[in-house]
Kinemage of the C-alpha trace (Angstrom):
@kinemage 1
@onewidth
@group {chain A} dominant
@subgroup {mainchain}
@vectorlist {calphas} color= white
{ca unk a 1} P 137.124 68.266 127.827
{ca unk a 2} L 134.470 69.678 130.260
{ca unk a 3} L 136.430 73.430 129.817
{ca unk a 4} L 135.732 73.274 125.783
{ca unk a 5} L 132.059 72.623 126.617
{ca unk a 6} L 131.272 75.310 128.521
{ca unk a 7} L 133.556 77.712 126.302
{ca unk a 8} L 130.934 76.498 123.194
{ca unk a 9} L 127.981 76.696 125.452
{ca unk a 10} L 129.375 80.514 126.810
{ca unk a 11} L 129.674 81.413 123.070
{ca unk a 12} L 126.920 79.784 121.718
{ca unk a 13} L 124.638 81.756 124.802
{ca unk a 14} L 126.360 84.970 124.562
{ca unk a 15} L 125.209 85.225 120.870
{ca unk a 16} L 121.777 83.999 120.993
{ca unk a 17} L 120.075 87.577 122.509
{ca unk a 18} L 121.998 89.534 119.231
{ca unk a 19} L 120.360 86.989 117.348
{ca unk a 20} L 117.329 86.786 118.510
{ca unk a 21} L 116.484 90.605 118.605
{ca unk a 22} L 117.532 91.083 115.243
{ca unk a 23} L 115.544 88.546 113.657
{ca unk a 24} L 112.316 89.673 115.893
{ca unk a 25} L 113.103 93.618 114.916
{ca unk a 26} L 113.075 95.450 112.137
{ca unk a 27} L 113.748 99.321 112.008
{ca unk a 28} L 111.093 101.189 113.266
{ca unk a 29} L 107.967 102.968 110.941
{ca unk a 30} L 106.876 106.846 111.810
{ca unk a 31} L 103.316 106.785 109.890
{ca unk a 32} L 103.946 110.299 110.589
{ca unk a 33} L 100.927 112.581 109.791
{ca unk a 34} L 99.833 110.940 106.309
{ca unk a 35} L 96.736 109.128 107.224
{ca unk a 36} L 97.946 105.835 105.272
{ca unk a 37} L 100.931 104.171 105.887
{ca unk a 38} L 103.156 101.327 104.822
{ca unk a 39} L 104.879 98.891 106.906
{ca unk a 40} L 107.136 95.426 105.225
{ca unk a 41} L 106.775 92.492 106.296
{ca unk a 42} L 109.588 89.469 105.239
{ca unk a 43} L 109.920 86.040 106.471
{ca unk a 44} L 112.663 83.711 106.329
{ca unk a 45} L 112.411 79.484 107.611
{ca unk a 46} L 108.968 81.107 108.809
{ca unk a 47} L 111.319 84.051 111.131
{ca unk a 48} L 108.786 86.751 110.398
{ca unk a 49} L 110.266 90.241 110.525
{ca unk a 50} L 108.156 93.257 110.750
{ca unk a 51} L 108.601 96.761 112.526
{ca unk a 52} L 107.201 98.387 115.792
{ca unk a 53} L 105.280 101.588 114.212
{ca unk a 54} L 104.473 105.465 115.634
{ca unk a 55} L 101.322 106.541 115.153
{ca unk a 56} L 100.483 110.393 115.355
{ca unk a 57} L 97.247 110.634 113.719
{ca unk a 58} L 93.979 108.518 112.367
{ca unk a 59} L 95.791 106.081 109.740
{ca unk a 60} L 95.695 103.276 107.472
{ca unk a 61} L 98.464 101.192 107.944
{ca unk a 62} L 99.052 98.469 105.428
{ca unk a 63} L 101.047 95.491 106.155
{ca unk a 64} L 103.012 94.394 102.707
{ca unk a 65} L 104.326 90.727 102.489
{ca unk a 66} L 107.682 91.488 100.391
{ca unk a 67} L 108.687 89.980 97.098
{ca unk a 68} L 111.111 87.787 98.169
{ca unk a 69} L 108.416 86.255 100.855
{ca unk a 70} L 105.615 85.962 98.494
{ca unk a 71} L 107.725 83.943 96.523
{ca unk a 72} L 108.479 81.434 98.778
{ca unk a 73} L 105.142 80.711 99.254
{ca unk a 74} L 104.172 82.543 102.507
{ca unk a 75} L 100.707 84.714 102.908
{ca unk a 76} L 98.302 85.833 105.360
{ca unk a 77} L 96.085 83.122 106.162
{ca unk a 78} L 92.481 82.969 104.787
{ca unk a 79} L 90.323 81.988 107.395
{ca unk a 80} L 89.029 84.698 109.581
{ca unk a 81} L 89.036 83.514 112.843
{ca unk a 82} L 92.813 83.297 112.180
{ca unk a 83} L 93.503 86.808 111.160
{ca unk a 84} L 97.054 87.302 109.361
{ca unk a 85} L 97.417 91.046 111.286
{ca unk a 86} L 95.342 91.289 114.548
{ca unk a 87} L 95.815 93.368 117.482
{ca unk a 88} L 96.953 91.868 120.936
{ca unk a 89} L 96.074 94.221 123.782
{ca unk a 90} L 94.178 97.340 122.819
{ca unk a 91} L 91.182 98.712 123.572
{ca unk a 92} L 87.900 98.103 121.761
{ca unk a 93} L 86.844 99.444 118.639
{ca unk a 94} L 90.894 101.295 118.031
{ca unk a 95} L 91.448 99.026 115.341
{ca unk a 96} L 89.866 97.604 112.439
{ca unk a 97} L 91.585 94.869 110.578
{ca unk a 98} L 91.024 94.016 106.848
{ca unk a 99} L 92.210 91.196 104.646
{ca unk a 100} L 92.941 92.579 101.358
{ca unk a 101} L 94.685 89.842 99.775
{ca unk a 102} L 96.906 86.868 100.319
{ca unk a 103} L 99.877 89.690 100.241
{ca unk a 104} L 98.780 92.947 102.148
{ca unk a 105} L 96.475 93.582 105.366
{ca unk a 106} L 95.483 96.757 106.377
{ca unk a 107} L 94.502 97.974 109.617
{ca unk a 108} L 92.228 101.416 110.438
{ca unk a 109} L 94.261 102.760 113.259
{ca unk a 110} L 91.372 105.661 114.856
{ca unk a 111} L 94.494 107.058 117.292
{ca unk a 112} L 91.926 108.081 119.847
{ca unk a 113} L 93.128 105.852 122.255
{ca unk a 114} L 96.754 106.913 123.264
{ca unk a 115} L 99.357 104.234 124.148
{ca unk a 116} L 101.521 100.819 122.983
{ca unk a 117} L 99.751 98.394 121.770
{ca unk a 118} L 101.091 94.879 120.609
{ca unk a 119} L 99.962 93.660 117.047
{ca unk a 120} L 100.518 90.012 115.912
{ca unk a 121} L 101.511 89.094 112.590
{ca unk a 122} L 100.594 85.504 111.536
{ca unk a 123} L 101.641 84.088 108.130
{ca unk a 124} L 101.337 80.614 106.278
{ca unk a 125} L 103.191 77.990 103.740
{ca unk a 126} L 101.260 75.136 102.646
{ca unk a 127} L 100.159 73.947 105.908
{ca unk a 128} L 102.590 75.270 108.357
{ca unk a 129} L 101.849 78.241 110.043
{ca unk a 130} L 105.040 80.138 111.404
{ca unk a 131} L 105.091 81.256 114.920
{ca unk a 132} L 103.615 85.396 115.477
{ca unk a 133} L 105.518 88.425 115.992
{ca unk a 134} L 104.869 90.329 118.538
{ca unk a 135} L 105.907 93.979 117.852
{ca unk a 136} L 103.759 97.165 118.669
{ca unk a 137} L 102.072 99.938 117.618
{ca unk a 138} L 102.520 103.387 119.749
{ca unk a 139} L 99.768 105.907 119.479
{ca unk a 140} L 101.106 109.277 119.853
């Protein structure tokens, strides 16, 4: 009995870092040298899912809620102090955030500051607000 235990545990442990990283990942976004940029988000059981993204040059990068997340009811949330896209460790004055809507957020990325820098992505149902992502943006 105690041998079929730790086989389930063994499998059920041995799966969870696949799992995990490809719920928290989503392919990668080169803004390349366009100035504006486009970046999905998706969220599933409030599992948000949204790229790290290369930046090589002063951009806009907008962050689109998709279809299928809009509607089920998720959005950015409204209140400011609460930002729906905000930026975790970089310096002051890189990046300025913007609410557009309940759907997209855009974020002024000046690129004068090289490096990786982690962004959060917060988004609501109803009341519940689903736990942030923490992927990153790398200034080229």
């Amino acid at each position: 009995m105690a041998s079929k235990i730790l086989i389930c545990a063994i499998a059920v442990f041995a799966g969870l870092p696949g799992f995990i990283t490809s719920k928290a990942l989503a392919a990668a976004v080169n803004c390349g040298n366009a100035g504006s940029c486009d970046v999905d988000v998706h969220v599933e059981n409030c599992v948000i899912t949204a790229p790290d993204i290369d930046v090589f040059v002063a951009t806009n990068i907008f962050w689109n809620i998709d279809q299928a997340s809009k509607q089920a009811g998720y959005k950015y949330p409204a209140d400011p102090a609460r930002p729906g896209v905000f930026m975790k460790d970089a310096p002051q004055g890189q990046f300025e955030p913007d609410r557009l809507n309940d759907w997209k957020y855009k974020v002024h990325d000046k690129n004068t500051a090289k490096g990786t820098f982690h962004y959060g992505v917060r988004l609501v149902r109803d009341s519940t607000t689903c736990p942030d992502l923490d992927p990153s943006v790398v200034n080229h």
